[in-house]
C-alpha positions as CSV (number, residue, x, y, z in Angstrom):
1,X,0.0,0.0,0.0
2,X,1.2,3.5,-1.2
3,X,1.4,6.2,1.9
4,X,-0.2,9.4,0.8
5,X,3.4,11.1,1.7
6,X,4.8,8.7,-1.4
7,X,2.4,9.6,-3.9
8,X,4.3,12.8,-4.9
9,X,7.7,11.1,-5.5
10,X,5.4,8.5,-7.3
11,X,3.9,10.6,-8.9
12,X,-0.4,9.7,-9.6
13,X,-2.0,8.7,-13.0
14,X,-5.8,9.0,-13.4
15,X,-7.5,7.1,-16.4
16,X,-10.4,9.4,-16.6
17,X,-12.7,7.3,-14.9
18,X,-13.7,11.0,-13.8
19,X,-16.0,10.1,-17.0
20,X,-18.0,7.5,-15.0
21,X,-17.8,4.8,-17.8
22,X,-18.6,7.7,-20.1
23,X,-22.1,8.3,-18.4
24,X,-21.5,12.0,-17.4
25,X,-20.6,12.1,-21.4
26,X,-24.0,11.6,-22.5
27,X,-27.3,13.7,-22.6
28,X,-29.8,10.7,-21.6
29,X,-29.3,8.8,-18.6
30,X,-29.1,4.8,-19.4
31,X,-32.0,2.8,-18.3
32,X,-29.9,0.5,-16.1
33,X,-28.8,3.7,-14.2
34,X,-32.6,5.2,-13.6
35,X,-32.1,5.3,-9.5
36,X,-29.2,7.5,-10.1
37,X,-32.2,10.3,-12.3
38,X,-31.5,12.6,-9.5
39,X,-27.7,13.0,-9.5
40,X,-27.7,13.1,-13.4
41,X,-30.3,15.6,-13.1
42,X,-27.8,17.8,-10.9
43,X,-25.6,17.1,-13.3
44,X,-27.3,19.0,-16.1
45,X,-28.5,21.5,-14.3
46,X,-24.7,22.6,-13.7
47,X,-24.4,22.2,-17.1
48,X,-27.2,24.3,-18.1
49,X,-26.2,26.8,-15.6
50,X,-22.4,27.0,-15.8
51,X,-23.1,27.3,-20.1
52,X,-20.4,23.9,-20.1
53,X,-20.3,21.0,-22.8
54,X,-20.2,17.2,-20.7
55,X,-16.5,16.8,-21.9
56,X,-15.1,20.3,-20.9
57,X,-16.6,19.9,-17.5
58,X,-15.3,16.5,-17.2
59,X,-12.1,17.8,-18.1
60,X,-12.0,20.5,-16.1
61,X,-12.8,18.5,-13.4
62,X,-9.8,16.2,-13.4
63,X,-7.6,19.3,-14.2
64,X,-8.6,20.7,-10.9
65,X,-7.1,18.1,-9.0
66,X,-3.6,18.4,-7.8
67,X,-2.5,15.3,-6.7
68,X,-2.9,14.5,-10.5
69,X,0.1,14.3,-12.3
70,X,-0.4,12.7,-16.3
71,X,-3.5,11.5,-17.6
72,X,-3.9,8.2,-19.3
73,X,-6.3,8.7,-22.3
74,X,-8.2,6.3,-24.7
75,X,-10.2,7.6,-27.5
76,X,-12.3,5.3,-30.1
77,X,-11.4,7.9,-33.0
78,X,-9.5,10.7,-34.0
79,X,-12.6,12.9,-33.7
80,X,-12.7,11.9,-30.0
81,X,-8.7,12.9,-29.4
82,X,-9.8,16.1,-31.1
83,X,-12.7,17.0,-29.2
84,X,-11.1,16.7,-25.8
85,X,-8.1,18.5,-26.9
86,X,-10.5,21.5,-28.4
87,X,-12.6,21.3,-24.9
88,X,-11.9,24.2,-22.7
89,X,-10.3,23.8,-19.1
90,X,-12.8,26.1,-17.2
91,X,-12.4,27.2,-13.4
92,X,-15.9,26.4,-11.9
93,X,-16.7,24.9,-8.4
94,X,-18.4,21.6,-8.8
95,X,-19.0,21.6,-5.2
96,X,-22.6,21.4,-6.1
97,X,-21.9,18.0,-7.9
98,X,-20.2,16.6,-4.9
99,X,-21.9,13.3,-4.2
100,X,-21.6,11.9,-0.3
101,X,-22.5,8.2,-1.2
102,X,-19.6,6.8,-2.9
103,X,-21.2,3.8,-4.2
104,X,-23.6,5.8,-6.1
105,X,-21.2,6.5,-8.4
106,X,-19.0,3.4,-8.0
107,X,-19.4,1.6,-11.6
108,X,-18.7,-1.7,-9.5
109,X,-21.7,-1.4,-7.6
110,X,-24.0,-0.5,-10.4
């Protein structure tokens, strides 16, 4: 097990999962995910209010966080690569997407 006061010689690599399995990517909630209407509506309505696409808040997101230090990306296209390199890095709280129940959003326990 990795002490916290090692993970800045280490260094940390996120994989995006920030993306939730891509479901904060898309505009309609999947069926399989309907008791989790209320978070995703949350979701958009930060959207809606903060005038942010899915992918630059997403992005944005794991920008923000400083014990981040390289990404790991996968892309199915080069119109994907393109579109998250286009997508603005904006500095917005998303305290108001803070979720306390981890296994809500915990693709494992979906």
């Amino acid at each position: 097990m990795v002490k916290h006061k090692d993970l800045k010689r280490l260094g940390l690599h996120c994989n995006l999962g920030v993306f939730l399995q891509g479901v904060l990517l898309t505009s309609l909630l999947p069926h399989r995910l309907q008791k989790l209407t209320d978070l995703f509506d949350n979701w958009q309505a930060f959207l809606r209010k903060n005038e942010m696409s899915t992918l630059s808040a997403c992005k944005s997101f794991a920008a923000a966080q400083d014990c981040i230090d390289h990404w790991v990306l996968g892309f199915e296209n080069y119109a994907q690569l393109e579109a998250f390199i286009a997508a603005p890095v904006q500095n917005v709280s998303m305290q108001s997407c803070a979720v306390k129940d981890i296994d809500r959003v915990n693709p494992s326990k979906w």
